[in-house]
N, C-alpha and C positions, 0 to 999 in steps of 0.2 A: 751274431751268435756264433760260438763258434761249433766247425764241424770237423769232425775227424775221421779217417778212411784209411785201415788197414789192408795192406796188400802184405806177400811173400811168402802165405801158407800152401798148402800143397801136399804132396806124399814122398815120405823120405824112409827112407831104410834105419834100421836101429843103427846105431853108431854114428850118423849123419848130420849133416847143420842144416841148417834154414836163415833167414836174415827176413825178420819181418819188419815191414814199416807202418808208419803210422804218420800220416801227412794232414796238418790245419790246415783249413781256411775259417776266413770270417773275423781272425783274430790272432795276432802273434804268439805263438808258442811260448815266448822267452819270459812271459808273465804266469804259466800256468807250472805244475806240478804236475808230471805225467807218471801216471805207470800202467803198467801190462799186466792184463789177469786172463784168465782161461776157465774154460767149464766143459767137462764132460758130460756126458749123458745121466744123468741118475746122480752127479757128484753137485754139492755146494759151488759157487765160484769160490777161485783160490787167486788171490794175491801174491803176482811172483819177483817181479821189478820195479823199482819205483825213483823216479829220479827229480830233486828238486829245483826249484827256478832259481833258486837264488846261489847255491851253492852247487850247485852240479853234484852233488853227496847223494850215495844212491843205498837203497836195499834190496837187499835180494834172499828170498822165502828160501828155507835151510832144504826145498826140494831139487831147486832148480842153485843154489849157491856152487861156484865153479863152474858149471857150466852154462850159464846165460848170461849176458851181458846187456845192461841198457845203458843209451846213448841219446845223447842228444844236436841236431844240429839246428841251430836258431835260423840260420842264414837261408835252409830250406825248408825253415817250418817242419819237420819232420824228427819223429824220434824212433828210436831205432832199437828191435830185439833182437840180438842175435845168440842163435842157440845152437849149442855142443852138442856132442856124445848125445844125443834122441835118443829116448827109450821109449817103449810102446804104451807105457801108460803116460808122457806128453801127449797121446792124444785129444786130442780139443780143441773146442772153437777157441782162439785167443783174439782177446777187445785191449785196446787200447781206452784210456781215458783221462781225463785233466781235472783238475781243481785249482781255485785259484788261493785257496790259504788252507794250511795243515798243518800242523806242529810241527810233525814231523814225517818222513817219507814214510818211514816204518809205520806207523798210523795207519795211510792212506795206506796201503798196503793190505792190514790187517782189517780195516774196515771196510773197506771199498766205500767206501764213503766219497762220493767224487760229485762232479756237476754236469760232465759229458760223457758219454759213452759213443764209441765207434760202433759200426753193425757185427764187427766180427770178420777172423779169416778161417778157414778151418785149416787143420795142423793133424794129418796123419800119419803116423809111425809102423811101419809095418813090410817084413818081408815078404 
């Protein structure tokens, strides 16, 4: 089964990066559809990055669009957040997570609709 385990979160100053990862085991990455969602305290989960198995074709939610980036590397099972310009309402835990069929990234994205969830990193914005 597969499992997945977010590390890179932390406390970052407004205007700042972070570079989150999100590392499988149990089962090869290069088969799954991953993307990265976040949750605030009191807020919905939100759907931010989403990147496909097959075509590496990714989406990205019109909050975090320009500055975040997902990535994927099959060779280390690991997929990759990396995030710009941080503003103080990115605060959040962010999960990574997989599926193994979706239409489309933007779907999976908008649904969360997925098969696995990570435990979470938390992600602090704040001078």
């Amino acid at each position: 089964q597969l499992q997945l385990v977010e590390s890179g979160g932390g406390l970052v100053q407004p205007g700042g990066s972070l570079r989150l990862s999100c590392v499988a085991s149990g089962d090869t990455l290069v088969y799954y559809h991953i993307g990265w969602f976040r949750q605030a305290p009191g807020k919905e989960r939100e759907g931010l990055s989403c990147i496909s198995s097959s075509d590496d074709s990714t989406y990205h939610a019109d909050s975090v669009k320009g500055r975040f980036t997902i990535s994927r590397d099959n060779a280390k099972n690991t997929v990759y957040l990396q995030m710009n310009s941080l503003k103080p309402e990115d605060t959040a835990v962010y999960y990574c997570a997989a599926t193994t069929w979706v239409p489309t990234v933007q779907v999976m994205c908008v649904t969360s609709v997925v098969d696995y969830w990570g435990q979470g990193t938390q992600v602090t914005v704040a001078s």
